[in-house]
MARZAGU-57566 format. One record per residue: residue number from 1; chain; x, y, z of N, C-alpha, C in turn. Coordinates in pm, whole numbers. Layout:
N
<pt seq="NUM" mol="A" n_east="X" n_north="Y" n_up="Z" ca_east="X" ca_north="Y" ca_up="Z" c_east="X" c_north="Y" c_up="Z"/>
...
//
This chain:
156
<pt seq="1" mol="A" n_east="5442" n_north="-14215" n_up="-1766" ca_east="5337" ca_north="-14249" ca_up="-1671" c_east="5403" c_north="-14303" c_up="-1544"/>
<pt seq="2" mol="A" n_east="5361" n_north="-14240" n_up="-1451" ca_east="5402" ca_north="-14302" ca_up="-1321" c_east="5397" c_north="-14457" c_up="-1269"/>
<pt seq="3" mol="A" n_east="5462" n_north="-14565" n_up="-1247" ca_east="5402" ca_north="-14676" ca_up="-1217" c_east="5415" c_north="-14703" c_up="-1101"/>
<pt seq="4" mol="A" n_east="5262" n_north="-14737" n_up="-1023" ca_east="5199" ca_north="-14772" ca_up="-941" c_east="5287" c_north="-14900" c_up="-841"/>
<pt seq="5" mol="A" n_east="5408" n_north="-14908" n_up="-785" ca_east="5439" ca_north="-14962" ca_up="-743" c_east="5410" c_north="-14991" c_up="-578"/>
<pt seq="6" mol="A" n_east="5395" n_north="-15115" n_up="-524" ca_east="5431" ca_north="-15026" ca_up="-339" c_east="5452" c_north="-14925" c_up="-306"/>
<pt seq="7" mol="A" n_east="5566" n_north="-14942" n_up="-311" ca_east="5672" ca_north="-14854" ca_up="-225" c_east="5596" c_north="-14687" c_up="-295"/>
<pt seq="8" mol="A" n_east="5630" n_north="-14689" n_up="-433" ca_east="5522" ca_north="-14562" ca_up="-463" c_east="5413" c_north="-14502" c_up="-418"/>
<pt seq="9" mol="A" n_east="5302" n_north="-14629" n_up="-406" ca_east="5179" ca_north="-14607" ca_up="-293" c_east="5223" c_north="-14547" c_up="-152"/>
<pt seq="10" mol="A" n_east="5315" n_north="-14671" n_up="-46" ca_east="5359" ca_north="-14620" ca_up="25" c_east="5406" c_north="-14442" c_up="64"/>
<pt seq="11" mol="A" n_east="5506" n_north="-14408" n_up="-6" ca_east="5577" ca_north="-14272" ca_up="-39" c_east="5459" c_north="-14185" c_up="-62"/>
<pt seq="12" mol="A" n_east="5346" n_north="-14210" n_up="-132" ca_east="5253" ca_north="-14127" ca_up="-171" c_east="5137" c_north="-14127" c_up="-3"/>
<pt seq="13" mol="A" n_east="5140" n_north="-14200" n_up="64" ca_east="5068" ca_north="-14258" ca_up="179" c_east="5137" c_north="-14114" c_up="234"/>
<pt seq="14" mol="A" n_east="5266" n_north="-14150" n_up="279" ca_east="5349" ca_north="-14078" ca_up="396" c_east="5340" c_north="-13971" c_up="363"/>
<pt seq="15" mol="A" n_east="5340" n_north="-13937" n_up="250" ca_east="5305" ca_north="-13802" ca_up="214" c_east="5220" c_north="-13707" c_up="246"/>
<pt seq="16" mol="A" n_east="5084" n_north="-13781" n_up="186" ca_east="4968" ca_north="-13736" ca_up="224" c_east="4966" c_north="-13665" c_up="352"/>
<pt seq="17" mol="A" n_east="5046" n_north="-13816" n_up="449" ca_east="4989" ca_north="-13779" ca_up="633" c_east="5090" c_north="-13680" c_up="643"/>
<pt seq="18" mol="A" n_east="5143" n_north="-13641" n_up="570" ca_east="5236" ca_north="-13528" ca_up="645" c_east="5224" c_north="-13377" c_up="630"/>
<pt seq="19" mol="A" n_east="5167" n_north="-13402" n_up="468" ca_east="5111" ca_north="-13266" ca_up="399" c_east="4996" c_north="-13218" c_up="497"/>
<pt seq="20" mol="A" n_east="4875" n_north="-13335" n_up="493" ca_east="4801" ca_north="-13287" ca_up="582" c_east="4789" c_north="-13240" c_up="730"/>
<pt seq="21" mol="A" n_east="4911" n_north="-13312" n_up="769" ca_east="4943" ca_north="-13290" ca_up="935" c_east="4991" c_north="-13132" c_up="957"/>
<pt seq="22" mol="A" n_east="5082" n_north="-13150" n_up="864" ca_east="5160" ca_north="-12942" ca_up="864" c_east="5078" c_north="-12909" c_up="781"/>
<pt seq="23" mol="A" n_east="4990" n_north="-12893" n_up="687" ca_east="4869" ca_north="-12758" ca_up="615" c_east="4795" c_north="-12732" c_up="763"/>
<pt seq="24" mol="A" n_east="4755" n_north="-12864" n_up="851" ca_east="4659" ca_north="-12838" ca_up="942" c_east="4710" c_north="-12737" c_up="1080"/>
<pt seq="25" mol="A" n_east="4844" n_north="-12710" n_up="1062" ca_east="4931" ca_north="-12674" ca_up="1190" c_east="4860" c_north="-12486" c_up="1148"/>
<pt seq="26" mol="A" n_east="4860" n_north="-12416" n_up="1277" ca_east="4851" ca_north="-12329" ca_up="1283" c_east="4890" c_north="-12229" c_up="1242"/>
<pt seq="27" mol="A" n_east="4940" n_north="-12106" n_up="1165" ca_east="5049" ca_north="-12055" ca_up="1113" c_east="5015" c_north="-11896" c_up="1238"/>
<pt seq="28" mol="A" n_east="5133" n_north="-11821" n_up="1183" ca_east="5148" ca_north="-11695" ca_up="1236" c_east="5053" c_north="-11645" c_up="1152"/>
<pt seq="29" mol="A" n_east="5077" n_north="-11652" n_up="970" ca_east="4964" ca_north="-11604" ca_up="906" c_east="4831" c_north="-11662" c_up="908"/>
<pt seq="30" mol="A" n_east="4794" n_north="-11760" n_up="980" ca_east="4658" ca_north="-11786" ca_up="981" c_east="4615" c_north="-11698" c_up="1130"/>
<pt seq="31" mol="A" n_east="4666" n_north="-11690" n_up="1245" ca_east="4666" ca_north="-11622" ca_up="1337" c_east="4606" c_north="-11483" c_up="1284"/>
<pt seq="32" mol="A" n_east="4669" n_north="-11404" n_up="1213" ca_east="4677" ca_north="-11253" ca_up="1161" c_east="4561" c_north="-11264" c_up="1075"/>
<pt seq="33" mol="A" n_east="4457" n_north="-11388" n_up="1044" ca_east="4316" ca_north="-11376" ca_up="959" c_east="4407" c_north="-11372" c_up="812"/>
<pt seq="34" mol="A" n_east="4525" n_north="-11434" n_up="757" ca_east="4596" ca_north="-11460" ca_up="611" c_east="4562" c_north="-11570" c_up="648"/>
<pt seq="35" mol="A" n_east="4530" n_north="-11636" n_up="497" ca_east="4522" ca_north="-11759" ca_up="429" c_east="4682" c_north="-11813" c_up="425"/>
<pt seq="36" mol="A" n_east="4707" n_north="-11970" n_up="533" ca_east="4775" ca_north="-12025" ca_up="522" c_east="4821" c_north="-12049" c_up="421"/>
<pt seq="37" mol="A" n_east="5003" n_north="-12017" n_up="385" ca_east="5057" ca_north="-12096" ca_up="265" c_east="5181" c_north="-12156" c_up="299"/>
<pt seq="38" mol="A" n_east="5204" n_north="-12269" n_up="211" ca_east="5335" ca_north="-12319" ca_up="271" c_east="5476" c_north="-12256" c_up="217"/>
<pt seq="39" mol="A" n_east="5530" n_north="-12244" n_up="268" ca_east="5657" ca_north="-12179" ca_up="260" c_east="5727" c_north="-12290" c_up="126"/>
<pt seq="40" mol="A" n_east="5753" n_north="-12182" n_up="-28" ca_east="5800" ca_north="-12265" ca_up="-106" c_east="5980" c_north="-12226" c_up="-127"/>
<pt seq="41" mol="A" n_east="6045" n_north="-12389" n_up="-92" ca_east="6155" ca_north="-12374" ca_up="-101" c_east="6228" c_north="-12327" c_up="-225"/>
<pt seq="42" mol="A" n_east="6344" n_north="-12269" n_up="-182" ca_east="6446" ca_north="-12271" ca_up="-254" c_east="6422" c_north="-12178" c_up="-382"/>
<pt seq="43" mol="A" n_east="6289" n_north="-12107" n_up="-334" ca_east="6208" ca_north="-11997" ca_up="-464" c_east="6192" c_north="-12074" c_up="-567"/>
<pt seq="44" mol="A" n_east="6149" n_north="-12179" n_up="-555" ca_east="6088" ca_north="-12250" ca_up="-631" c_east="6126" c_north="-12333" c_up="-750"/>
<pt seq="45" mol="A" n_east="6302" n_north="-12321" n_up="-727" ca_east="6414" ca_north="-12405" ca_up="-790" c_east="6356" c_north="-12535" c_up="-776"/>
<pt seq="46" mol="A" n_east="6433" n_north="-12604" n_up="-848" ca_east="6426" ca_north="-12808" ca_up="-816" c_east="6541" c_north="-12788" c_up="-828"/>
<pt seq="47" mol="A" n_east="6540" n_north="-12878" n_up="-682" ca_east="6619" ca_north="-12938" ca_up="-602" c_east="6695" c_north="-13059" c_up="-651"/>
<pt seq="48" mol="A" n_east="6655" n_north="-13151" n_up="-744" ca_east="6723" ca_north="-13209" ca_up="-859" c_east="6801" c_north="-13180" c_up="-904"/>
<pt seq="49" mol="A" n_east="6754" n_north="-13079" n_up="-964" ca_east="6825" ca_north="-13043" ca_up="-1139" c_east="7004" c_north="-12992" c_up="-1063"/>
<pt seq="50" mol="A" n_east="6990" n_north="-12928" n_up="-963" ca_east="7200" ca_north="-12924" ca_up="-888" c_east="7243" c_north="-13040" c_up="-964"/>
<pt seq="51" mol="A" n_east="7164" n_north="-13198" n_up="-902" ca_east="7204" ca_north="-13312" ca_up="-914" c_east="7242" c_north="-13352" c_up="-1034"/>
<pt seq="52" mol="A" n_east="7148" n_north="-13315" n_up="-1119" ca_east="7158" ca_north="-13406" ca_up="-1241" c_east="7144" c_north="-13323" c_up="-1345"/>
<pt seq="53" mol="A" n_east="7134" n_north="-13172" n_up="-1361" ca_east="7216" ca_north="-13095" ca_up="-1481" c_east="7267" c_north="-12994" c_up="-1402"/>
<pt seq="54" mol="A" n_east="7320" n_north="-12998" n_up="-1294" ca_east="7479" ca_north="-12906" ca_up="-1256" c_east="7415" c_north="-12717" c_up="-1209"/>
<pt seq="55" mol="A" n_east="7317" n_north="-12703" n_up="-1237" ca_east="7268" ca_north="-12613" ca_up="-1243" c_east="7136" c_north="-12602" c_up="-1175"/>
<pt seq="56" mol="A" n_east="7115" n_north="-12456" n_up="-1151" ca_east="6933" ca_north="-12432" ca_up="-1094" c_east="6892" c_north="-12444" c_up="-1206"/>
<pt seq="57" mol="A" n_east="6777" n_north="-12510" n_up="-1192" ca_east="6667" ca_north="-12498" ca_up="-1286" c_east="6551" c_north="-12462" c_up="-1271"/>
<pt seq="58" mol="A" n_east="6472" n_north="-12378" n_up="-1281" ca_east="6319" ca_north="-12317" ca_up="-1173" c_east="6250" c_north="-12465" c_up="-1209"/>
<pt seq="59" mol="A" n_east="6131" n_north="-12485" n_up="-1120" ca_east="6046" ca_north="-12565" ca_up="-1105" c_east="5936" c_north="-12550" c_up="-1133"/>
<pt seq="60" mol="A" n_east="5824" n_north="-12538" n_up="-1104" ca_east="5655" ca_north="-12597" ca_up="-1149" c_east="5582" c_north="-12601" c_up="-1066"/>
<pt seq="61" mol="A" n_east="5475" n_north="-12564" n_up="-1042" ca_east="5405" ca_north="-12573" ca_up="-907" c_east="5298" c_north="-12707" c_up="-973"/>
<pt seq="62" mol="A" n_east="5309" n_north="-12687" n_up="-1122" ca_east="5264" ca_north="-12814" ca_up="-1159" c_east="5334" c_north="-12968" c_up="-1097"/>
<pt seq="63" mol="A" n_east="5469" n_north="-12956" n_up="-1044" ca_east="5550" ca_north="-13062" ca_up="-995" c_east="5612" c_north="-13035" c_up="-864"/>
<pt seq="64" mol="A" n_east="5523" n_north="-13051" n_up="-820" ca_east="5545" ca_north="-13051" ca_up="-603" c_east="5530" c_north="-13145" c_up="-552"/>
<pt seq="65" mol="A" n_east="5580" n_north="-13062" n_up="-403" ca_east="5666" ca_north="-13218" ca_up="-342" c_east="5648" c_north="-13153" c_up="-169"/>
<pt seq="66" mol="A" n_east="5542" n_north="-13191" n_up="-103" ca_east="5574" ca_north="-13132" ca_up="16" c_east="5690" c_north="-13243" c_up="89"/>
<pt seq="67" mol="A" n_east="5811" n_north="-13111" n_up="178" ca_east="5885" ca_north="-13177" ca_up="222" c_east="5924" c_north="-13101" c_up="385"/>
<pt seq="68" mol="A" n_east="5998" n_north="-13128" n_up="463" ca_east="6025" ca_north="-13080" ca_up="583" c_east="5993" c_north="-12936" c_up="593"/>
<pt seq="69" mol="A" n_east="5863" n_north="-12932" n_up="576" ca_east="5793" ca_north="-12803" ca_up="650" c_east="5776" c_north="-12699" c_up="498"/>
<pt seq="70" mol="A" n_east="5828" n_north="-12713" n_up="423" ca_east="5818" ca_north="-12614" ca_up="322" c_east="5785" c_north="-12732" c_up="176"/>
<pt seq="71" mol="A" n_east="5713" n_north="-12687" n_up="71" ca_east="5710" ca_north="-12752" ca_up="-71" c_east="5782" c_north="-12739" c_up="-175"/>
<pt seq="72" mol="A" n_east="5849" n_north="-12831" n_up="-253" ca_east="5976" ca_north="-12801" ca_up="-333" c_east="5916" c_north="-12834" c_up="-472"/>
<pt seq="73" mol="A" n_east="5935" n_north="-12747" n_up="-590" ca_east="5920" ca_north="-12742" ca_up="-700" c_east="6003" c_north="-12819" c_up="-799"/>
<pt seq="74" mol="A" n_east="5964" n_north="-12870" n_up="-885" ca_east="6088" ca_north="-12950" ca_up="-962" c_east="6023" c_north="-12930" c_up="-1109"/>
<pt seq="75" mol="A" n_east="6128" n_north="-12890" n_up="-1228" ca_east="6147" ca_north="-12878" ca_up="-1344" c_east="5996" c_north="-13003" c_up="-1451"/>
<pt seq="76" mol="A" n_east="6032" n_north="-13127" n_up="-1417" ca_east="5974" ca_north="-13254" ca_up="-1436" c_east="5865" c_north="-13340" c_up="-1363"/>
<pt seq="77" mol="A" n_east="5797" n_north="-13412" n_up="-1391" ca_east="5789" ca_north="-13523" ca_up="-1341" c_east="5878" c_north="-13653" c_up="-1295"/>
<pt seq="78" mol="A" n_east="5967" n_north="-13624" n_up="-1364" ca_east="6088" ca_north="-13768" ca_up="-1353" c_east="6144" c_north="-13686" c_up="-1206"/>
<pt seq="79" mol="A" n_east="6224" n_north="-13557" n_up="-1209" ca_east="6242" ca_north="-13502" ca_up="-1105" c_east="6164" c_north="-13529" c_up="-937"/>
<pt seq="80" mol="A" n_east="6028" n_north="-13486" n_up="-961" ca_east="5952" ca_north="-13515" ca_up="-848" c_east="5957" c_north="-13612" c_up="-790"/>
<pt seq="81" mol="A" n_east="5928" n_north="-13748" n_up="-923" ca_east="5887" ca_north="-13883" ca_up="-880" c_east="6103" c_north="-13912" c_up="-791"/>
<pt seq="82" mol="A" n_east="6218" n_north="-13833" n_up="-876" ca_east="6289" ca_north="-13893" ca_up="-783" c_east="6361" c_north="-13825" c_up="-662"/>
<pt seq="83" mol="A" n_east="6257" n_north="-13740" n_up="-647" ca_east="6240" ca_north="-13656" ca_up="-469" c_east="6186" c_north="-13738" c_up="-440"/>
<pt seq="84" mol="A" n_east="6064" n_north="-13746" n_up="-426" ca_east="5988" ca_north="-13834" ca_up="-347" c_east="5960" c_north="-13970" c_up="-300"/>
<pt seq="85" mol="A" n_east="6125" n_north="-14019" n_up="-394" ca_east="6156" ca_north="-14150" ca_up="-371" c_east="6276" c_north="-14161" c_up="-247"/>
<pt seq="86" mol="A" n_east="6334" n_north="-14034" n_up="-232" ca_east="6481" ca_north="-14000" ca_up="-183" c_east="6469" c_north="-13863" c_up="-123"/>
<pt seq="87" mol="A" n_east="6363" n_north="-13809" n_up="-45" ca_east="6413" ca_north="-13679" ca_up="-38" c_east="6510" c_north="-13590" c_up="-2"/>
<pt seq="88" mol="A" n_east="6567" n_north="-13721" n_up="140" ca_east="6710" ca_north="-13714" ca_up="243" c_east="6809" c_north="-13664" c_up="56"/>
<pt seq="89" mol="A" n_east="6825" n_north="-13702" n_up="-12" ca_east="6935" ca_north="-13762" ca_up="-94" c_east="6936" c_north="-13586" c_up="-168"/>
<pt seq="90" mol="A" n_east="6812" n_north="-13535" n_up="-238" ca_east="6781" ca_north="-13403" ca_up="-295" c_east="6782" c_north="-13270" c_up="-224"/>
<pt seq="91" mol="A" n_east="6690" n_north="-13286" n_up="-123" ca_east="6690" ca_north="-13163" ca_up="-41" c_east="6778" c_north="-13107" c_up="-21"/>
<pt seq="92" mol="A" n_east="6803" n_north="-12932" n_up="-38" ca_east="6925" ca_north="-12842" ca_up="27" c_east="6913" c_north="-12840" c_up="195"/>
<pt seq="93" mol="A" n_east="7002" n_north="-12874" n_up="251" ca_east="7053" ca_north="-12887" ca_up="419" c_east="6967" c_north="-12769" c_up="443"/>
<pt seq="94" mol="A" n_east="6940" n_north="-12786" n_up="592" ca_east="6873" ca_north="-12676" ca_up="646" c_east="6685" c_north="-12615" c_up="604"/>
<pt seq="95" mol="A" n_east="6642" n_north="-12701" n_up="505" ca_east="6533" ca_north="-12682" ca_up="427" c_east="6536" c_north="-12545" c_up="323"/>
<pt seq="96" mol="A" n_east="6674" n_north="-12531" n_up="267" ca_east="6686" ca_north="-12420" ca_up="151" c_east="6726" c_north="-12320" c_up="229"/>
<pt seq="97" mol="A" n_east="6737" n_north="-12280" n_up="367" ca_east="6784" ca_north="-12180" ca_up="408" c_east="6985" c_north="-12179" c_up="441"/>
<pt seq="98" mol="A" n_east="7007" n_north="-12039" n_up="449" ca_east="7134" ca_north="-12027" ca_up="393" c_east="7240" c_north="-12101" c_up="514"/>
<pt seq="99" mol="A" n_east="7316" n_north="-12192" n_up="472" ca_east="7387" ca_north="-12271" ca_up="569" c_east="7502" c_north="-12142" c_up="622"/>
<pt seq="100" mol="A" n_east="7546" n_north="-12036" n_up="570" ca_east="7651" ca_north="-11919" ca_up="644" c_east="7604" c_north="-11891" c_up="727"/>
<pt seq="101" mol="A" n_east="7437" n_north="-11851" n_up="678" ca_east="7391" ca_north="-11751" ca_up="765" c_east="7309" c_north="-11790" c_up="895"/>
<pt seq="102" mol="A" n_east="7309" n_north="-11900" n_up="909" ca_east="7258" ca_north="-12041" ca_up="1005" c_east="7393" c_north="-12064" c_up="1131"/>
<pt seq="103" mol="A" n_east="7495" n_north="-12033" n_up="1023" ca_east="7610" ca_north="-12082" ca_up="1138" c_east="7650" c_north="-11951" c_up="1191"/>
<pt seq="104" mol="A" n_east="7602" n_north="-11856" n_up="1206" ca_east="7612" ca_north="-11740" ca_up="1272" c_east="7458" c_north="-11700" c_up="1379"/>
<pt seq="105" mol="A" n_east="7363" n_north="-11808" n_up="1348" ca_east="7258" ca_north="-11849" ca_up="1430" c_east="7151" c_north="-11747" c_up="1394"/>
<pt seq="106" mol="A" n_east="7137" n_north="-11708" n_up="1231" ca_east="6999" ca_north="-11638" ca_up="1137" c_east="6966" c_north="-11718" c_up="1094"/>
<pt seq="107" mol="A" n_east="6859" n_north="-11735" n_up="1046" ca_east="6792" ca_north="-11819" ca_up="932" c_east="6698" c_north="-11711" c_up="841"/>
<pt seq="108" mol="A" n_east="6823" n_north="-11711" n_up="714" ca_east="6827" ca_north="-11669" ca_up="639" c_east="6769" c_north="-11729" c_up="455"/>
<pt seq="109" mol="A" n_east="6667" n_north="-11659" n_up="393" ca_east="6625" ca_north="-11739" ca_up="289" c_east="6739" c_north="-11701" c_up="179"/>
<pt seq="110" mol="A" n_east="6775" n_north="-11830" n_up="134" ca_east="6900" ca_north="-11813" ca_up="50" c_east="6868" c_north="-11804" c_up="-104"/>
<pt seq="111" mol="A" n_east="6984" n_north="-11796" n_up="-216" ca_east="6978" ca_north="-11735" ca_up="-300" c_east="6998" c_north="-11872" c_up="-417"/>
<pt seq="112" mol="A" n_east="6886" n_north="-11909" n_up="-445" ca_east="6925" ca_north="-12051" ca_up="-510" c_east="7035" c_north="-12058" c_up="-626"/>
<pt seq="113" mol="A" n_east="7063" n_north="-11950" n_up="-657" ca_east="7190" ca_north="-11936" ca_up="-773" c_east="7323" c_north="-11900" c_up="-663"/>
<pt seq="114" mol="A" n_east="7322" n_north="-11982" n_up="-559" ca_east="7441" ca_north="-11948" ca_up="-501" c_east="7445" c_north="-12098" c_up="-367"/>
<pt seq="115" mol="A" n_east="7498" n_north="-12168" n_up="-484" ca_east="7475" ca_north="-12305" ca_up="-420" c_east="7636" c_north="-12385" c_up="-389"/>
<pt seq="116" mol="A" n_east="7635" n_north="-12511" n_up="-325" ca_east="7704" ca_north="-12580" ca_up="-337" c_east="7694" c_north="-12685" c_up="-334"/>
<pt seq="117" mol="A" n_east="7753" n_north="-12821" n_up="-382" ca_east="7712" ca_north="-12968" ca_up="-358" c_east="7869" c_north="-13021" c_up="-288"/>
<pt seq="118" mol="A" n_east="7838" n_north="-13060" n_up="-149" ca_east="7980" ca_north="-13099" ca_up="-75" c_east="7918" c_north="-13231" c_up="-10"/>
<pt seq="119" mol="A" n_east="8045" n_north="-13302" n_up="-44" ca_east="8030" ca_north="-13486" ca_up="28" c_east="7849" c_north="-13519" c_up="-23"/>
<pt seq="120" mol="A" n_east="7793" n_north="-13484" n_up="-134" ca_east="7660" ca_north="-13531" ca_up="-190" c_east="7562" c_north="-13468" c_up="-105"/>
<pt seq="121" mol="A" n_east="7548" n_north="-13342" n_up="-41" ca_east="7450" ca_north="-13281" ca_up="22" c_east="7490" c_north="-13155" c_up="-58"/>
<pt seq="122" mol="A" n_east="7347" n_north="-13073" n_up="-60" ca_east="7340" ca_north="-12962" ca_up="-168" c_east="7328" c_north="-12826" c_up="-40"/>
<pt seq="123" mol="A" n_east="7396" n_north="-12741" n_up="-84" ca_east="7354" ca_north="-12623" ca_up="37" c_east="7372" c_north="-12512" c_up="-4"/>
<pt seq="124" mol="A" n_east="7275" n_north="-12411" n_up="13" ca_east="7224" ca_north="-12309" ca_up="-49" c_east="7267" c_north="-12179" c_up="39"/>
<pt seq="125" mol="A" n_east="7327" n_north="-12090" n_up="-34" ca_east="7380" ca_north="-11953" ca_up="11" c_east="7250" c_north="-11828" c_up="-18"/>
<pt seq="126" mol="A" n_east="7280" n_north="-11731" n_up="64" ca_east="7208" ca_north="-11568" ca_up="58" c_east="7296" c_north="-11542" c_up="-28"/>
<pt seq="127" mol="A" n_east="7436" n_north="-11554" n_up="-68" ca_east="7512" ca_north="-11468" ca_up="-175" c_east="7656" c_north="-11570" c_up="-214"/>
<pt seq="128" mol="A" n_east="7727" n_north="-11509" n_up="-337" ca_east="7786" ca_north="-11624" ca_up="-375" c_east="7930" c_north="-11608" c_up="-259"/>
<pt seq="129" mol="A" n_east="7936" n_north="-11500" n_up="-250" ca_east="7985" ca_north="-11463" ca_up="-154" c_east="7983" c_north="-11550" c_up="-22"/>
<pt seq="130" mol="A" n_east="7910" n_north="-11557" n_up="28" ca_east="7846" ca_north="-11680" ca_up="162" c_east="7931" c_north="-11802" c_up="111"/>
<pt seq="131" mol="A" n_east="7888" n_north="-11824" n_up="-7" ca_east="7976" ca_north="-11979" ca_up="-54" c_east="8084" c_north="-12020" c_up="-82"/>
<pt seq="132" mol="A" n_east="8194" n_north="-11891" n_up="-121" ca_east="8291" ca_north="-11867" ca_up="-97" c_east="8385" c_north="-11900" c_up="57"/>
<pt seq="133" mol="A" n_east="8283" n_north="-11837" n_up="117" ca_east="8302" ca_north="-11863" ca_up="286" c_east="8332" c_north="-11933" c_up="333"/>
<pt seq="134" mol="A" n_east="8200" n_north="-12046" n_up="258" ca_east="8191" ca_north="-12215" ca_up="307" c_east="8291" c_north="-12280" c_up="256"/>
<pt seq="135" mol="A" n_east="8351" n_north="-12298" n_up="132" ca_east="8491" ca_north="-12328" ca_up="60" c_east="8605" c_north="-12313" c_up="174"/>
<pt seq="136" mol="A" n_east="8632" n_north="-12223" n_up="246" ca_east="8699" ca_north="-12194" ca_up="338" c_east="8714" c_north="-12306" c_up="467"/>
<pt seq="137" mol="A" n_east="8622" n_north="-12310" n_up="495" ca_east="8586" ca_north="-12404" ca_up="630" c_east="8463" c_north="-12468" c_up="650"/>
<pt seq="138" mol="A" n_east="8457" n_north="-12595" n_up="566" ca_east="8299" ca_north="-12652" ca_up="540" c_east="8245" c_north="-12672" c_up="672"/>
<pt seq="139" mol="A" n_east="8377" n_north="-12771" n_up="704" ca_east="8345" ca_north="-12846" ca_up="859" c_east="8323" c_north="-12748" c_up="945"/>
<pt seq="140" mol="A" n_east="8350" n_north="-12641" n_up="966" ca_east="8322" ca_north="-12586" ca_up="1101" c_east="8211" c_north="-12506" c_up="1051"/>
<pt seq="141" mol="A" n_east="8160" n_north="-12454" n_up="936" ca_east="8027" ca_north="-12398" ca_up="900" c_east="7935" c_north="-12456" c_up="902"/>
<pt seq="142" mol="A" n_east="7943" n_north="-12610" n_up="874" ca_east="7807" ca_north="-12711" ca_up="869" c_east="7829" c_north="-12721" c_up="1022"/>
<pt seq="143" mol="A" n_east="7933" n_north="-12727" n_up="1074" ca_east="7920" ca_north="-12758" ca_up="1258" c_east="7777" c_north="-12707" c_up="1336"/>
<pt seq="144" mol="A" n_east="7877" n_north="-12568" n_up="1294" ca_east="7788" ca_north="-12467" ca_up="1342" c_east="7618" c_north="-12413" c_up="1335"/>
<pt seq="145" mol="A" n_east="7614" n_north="-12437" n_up="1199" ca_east="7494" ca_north="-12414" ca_up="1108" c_east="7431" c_north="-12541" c_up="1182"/>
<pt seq="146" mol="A" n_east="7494" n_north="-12646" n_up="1179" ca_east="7387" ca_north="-12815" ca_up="1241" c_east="7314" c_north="-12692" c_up="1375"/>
<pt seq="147" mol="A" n_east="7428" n_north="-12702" n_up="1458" ca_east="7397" ca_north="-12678" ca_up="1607" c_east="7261" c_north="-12581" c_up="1623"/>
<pt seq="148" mol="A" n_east="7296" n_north="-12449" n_up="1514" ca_east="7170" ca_north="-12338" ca_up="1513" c_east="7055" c_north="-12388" c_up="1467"/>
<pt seq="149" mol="A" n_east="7090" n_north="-12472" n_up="1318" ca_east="6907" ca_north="-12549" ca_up="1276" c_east="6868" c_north="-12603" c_up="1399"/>
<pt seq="150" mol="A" n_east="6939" n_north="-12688" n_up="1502" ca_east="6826" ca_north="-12754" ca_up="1613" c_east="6781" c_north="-12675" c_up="1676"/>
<pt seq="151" mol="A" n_east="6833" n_north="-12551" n_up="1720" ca_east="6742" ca_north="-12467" ca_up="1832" c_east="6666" c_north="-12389" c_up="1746"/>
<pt seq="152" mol="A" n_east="6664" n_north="-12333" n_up="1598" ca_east="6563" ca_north="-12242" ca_up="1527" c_east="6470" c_north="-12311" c_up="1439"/>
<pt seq="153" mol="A" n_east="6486" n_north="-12449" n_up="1371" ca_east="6374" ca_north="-12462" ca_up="1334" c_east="6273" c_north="-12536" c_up="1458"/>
<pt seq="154" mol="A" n_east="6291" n_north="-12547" n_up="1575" ca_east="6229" ca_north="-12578" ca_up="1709" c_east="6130" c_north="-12481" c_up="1729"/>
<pt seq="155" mol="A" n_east="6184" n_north="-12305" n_up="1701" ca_east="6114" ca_north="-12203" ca_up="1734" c_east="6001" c_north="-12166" c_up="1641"/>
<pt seq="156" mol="A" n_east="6001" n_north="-12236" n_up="1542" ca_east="5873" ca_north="-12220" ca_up="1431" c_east="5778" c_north="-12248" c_up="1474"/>
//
């Protein structure tokens, strides 16, 4: 059972205003007469389970988590409750999109079985290949990849 703490209330507060602030945002598909949906990360992996069993684990739409623009699925309840305590700490860089293919200035939906966890941030490849890449030259791929997330997720 979840317990009702502050800070829980709180977290569940901020939530709310945020879920509701982006469901209410306009989409391209609401434009085109489609029923708004939110973009679910990471195909619907939890974002946890990298953390704490080493591996993807698919998620639950029973256990969501809206987070920076897209909703993240998690295996559990224990999972969710510790996204939504930490999301900075869980989330894949970039909001699940592929950090290679970012630092070449695409934003690309990546391949959640083609991951990495470097200096405690999780980051998600289009191929294992891509991650290979990143092994090569983290620093100048996250450089790069930083620089492109500010000007493309701007253009959403």
């Amino acid at each position: 059972m979840i317990e009702l703490t502050r800070r829980f209330l709180v977290q569940a507060a901020i939530a709310a205003a945020f879920y509701g602030r982006w469901a209410a945002r306009p989409s391209v598909a609401a434009e085109e007469g489609n029923a708004a949906t939110p973009r679910v990360a990471i195909q619907g992996y939890d974002p946890v389970a990298y953390f704490t069993d080493g591996r993807p684990v698919k998620g639950s739409a029973a256990f969501s988590f809206p987070f920076d623009e897209a909703v993240y699925y998690f295996a559990s309840a224990e999972h969710q409750k510790m996204f939504a305590a930490n999301p900075d700490r869980y989330a894949p860089q970039f909001s699940g999109y592929c950090a290679a293919a970012l630092s070449t200035g695409v934003e690309v939906e990546a391949d959640p079985k083609a991951w990495v966890i470097s200096d405690g941030k999780l980051y998600v490849f289009y191929s294992r290949e891509a991650s290979s890449r990143f092994a090569e030259d983290r620093a100048g791929m996250i450089a790069k990849a930083q620089a492109n997330w500010t000007t493309l997720k701007d253009k959403r």
